[in-house]
C-alpha positions as MATLAB code, in Angstrom:
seq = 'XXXXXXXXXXXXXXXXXXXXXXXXXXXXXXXXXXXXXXXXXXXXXXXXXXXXXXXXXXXXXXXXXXXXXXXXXXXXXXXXXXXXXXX';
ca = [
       0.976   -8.566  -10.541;
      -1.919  -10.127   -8.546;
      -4.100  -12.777   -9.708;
      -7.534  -11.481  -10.961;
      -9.105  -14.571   -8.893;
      -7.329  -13.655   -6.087;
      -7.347   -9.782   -6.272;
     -11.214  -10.463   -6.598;
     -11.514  -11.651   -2.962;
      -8.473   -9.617   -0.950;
     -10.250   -6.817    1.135;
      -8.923   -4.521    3.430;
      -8.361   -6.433    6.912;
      -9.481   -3.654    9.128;
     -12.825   -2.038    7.113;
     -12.931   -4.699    4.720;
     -13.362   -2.482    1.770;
     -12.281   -3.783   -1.835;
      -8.781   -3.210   -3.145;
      -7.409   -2.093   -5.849;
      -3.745   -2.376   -7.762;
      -2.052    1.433   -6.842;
      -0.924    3.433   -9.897;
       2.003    3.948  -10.747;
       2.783    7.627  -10.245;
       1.126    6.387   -6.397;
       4.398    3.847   -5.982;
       6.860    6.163   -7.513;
       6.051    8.799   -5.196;
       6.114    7.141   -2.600;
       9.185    5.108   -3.398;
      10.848    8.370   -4.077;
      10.287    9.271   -0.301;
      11.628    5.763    1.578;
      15.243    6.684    1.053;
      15.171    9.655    3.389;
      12.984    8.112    5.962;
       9.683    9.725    5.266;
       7.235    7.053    4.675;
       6.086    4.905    7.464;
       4.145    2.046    7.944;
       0.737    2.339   10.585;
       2.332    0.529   12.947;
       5.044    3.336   12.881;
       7.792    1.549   11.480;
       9.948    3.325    8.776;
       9.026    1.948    5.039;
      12.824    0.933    4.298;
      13.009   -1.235    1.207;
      11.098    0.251   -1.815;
       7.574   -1.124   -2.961;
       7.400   -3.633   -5.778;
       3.375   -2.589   -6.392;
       0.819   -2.022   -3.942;
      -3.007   -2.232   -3.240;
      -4.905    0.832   -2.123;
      -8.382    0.287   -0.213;
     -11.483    1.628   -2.142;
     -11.575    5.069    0.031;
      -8.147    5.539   -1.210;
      -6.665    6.234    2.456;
      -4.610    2.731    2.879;
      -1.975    1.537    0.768;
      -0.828   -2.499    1.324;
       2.457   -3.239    0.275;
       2.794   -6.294   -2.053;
       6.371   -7.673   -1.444;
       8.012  -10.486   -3.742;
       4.308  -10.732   -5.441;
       2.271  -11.466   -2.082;
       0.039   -9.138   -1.235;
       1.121   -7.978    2.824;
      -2.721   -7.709    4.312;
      -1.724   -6.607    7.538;
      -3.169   -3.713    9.360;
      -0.047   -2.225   10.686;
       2.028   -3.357    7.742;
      -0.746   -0.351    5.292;
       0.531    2.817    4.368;
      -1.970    5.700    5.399;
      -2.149    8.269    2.307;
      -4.124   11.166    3.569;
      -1.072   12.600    3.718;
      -0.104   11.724    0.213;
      -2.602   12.440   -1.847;
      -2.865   16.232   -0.616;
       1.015   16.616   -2.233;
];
């Protein structure tokens, strides 16, 4: 889980929106998608391990992986969920 200081202050790198913690239906469904390939990252690399939690930007179309508790703030390291969230 993310520090309420800290989660206070993290924006998205690219529009600089707020973030917010995903749900977790979000992270199952997407987890439930990594072992056959289908999820990539937007700087097209395959998602292969499975997300421990993640942030999703206020418009709800990026999803930042937090790994080993640290949020990942990268631009190509977000998951774009257009896709998702019309499944």
């Amino acid at each position: 889980m993310i520090a309420p200081e800290l989660l206070k202050i993290l924006v998205c790198p690219e529009t600089h929106q707020p973030v917010a913690p995903a749900d977790a239906a979000l992270i199952e469904s997407l987890n439930s998608r990594i072992p056959a390939g289908a999820v990539a990252n937007r700087g097209g690399h395959k998602v292969t391990q499975p997300l421990e939690s993640g942030l999703i930007r206020e418009d709800g179309k990026v999803l930042y992986p937090v790994r080993d508790k640290l949020p990942i703030m990268l631009i190509d390291e977000g998951i774009a969920l257009e896709d998702w969230l019309q499944r």
